[in-house]
MISEPA-144447 format. One line per 10 residues: number of its first residue (from 1); their letters; for each residue x, y, z of C-alpha. Coordinates in nm, 4 decimals. Example, Ala and Ser with C-alpha at 12.3 -4.5 7.8 and 13.67 -1.06 7.14 Angstrom:
1> AS> 1.2300/-0.4500/0.7800 ~ 1.3670/-0.1060/0.7140
This chain:
1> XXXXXXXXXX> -2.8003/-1.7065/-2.4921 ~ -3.0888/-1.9527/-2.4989 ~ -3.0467/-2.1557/-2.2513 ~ -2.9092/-2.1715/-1.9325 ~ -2.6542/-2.3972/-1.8050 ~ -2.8564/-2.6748/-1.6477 ~ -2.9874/-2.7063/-2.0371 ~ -3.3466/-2.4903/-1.9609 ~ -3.3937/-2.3647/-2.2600 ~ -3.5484/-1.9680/-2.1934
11> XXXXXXXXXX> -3.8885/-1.8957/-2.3330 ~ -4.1728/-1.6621/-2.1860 ~ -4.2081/-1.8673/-1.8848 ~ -3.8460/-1.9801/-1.8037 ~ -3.6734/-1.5888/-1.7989 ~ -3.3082/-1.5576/-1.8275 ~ -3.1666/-1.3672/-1.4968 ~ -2.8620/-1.2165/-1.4010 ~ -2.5753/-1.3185/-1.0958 ~ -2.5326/-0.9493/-0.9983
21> XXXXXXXXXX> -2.1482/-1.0849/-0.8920 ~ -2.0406/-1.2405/-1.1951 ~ -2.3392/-1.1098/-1.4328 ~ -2.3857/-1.4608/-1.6025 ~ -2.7434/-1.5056/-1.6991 ~ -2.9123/-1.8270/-1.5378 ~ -3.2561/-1.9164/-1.4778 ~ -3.4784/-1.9065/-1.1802 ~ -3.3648/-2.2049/-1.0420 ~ -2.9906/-2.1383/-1.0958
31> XXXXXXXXXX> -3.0361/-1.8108/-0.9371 ~ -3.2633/-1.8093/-0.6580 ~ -3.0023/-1.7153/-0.3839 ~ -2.9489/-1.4337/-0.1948 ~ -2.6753/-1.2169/-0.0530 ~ -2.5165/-0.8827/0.0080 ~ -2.1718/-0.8343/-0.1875 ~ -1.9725/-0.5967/-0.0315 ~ -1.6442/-0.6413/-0.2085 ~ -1.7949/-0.6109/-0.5451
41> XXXXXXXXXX> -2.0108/-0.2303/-0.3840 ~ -2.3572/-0.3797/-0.3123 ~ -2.4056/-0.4207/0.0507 ~ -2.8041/-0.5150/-0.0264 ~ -2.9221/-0.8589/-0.0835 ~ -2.9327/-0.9446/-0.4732 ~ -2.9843/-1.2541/-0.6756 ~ -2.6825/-1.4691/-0.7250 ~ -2.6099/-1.8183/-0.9074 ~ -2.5153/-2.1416/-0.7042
51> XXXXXXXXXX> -2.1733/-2.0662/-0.7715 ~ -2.0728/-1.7434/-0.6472 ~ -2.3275/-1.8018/-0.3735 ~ -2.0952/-2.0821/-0.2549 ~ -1.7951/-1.8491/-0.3241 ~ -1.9532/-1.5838/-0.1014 ~ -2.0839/-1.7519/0.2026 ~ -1.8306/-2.0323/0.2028 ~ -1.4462/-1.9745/0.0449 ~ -1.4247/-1.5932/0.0250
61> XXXXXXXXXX> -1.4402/-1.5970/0.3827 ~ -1.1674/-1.8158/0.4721 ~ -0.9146/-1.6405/0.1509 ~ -1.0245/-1.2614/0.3920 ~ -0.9467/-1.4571/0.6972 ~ -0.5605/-1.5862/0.5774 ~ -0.3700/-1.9087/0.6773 ~ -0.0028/-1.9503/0.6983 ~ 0.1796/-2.1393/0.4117 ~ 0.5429/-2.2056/0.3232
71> XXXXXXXXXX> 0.6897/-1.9751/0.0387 ~ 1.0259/-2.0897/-0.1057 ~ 1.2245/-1.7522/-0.1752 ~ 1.2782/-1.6324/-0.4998 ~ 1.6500/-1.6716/-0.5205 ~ 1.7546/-1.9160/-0.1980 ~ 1.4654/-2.1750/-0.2823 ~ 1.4762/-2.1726/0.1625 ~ 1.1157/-2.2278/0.2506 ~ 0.9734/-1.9417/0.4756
81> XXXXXXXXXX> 0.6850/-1.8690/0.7307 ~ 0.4528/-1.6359/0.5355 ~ 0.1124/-1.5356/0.6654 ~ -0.1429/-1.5364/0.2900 ~ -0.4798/-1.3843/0.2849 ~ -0.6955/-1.2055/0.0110 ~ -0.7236/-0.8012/0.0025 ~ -0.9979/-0.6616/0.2035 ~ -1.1514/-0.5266/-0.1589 ~ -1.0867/-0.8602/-0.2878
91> XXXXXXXXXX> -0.8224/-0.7514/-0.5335 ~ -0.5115/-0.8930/-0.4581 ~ -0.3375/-1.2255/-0.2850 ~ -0.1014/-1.0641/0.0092 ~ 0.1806/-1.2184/0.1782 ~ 0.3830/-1.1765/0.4727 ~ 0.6660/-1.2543/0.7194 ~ 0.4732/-1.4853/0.9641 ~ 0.6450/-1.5575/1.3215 ~ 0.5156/-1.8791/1.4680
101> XXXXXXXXXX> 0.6410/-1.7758/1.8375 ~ 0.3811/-1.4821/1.8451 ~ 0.1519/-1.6007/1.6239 ~ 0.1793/-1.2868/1.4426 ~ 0.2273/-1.1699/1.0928 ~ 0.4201/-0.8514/1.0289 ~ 0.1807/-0.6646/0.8089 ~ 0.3397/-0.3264/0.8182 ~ 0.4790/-0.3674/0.3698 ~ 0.3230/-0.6681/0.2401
111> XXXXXXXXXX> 0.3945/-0.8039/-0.0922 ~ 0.1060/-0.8661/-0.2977 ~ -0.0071/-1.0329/-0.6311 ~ -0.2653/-0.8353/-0.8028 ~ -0.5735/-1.1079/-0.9245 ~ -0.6001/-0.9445/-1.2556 ~ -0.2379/-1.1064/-1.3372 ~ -0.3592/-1.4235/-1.2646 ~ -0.3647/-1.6689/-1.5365 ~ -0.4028/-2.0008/-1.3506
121> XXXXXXXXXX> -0.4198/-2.1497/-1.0181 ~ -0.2972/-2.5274/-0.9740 ~ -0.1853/-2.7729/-0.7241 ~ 0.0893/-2.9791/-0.8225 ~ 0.2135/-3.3159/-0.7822 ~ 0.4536/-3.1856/-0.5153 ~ 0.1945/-3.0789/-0.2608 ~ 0.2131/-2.7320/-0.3520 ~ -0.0596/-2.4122/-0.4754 ~ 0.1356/-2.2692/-0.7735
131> XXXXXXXXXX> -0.0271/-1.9486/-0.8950 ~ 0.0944/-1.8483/-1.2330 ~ 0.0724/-1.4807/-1.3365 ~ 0.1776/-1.2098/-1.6418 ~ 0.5161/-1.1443/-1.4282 ~ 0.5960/-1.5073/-1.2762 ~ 0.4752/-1.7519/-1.0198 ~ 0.3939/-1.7685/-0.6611 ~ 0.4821/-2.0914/-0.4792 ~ 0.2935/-2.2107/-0.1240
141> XXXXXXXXXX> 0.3208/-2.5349/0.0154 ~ 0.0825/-2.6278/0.3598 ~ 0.3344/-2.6302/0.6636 ~ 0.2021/-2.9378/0.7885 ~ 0.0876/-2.8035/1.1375 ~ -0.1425/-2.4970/1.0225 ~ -0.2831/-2.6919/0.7565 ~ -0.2333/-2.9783/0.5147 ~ -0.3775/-3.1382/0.2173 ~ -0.7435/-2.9936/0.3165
151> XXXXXXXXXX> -0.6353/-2.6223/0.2981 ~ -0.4434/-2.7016/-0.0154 ~ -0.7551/-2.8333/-0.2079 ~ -0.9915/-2.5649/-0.0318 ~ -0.7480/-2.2999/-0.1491 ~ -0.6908/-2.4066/-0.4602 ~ -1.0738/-2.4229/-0.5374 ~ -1.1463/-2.0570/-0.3917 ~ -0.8752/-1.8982/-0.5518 ~ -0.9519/-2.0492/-0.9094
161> XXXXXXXXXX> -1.3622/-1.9388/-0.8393 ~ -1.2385/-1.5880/-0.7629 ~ -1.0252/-1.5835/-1.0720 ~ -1.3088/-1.6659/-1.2984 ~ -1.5573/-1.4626/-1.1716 ~ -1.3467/-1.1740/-1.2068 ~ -1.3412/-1.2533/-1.5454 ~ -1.6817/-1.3520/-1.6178 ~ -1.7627/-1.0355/-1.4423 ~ -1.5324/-0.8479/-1.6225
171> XXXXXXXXXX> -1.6191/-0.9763/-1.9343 ~ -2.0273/-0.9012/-1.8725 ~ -1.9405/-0.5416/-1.7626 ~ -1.8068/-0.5337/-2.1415 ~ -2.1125/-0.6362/-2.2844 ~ -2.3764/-0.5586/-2.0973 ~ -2.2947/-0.2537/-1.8869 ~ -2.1548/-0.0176/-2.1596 ~ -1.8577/0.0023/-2.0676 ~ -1.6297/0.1063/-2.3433
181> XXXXXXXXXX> -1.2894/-0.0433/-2.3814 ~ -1.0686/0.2314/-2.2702 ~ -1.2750/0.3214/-1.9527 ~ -1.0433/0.3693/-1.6593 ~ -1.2716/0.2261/-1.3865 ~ -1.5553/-0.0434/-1.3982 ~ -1.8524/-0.0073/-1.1886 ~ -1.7183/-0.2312/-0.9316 ~ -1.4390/-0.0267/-0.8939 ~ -1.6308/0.3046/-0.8528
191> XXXXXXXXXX> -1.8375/0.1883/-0.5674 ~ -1.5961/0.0017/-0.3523 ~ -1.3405/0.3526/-0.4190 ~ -1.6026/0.5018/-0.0837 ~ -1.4242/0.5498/0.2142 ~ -1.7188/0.3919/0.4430 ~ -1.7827/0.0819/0.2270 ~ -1.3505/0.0745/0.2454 ~ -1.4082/0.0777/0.6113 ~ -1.6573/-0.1811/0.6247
201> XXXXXXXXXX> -1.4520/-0.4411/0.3854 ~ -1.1542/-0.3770/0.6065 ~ -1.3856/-0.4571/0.9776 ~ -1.4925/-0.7556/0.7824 ~ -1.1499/-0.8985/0.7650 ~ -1.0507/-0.8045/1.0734 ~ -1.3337/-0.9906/1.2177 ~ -1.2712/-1.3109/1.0052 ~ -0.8984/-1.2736/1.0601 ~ -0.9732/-1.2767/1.4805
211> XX> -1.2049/-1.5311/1.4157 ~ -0.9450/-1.7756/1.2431
């Protein structure tokens, strides 16, 4: 690559650097933020683009954190309570009953979309977030009281940014981190596998999900 995406072209002075979370290579400018990564095994502070600084700081939090949608069953087409948040390790969308009495979700056998069967993320002209995967679609629509058009769009545009990270990041592993076709675990995967960095994702939800 030559130049990065702003159009500064890399030479001896302008150096190309990586996003350690989606591995893209940028230059200084485009990569002069800072922060720890958790979900992706580096709790230190490391050089990130614009982008997936913005992801991390700002929309990842509220997809941990969950917000209570509509989902139209899969063979009525009756509209439902479900409670919707993103996996602690960030690796797949989870839904579940949500009673509006209590305020409480029953988490106890969630179902759940793994990300790396996502193909697209769209909001259609009905007012709904349809997410379309290998093995079908999933269907929200905002309840009206919990949210509205504002958590549509903001979901919308976190869950497509986590998509394509994951593959950008995927795709960089590929080619710049050895990693041979057939290998049954990326980096990524490796690191967050430790039960203490496990714990720590999971406290971090919990705290954004009490904080919600």
């Amino acid at each position: 690559r030559e130049s990065c995406s702003c159009g500064i072209a890399f030479d001896l002075f302008n150096r190309r650097h990586h996003c350690r979370c989606c591995g893209g290579i940028y230059c200084g400018v485009c990569s002069s933020n800072k922060c720890s990564l958790p979900g992706w095994g580096i709790e230190s502070e490391v050089r990130t683009c614009d982008a997936c600084h913005t992801f991390e700081l700002q929309q990842l939090p509220m997809l941990l954190a969950g917000d209570v949608w509509f989902k139209p069953g899969a063979w009525t087409g009756l509209a439902n309570l479900r409670f919707v948040w993103l996996d602690a390790d960030q690796s797949a969308l989870l839904w579940a009953p949500w009673d509006d009495e209590t305020a409480i979700a029953d988490r106890q056998q969630p179902r759940r979309l793994e990300l790396s069967q996502v193909e697209s993320v769209e909001t259609t002209a009905a007012q709904t977030l349809l997410i379309r995967s290998h093995d079908g679609r999933l269907v929200l629509e905002p309840d009206g009281v919990h949210g509205g058009e504002r958590m549509l769009q903001a979901w919308a545009a976190a869950l497509t940014a986590l998509v394509a990270i994951r593959r950008e990041r995927h795709r960089n592993e590929r080619l710049y981190g050895g990693i041979p076709a057939n290998a049954e675990a990326s980096p990524r995967t490796i690191a967050i596998s430790s039960p203490r960095l496990q714990h720590l994702l999971r406290l971090r939800q919990s705290q954004l999900t009490s904080a919600r």
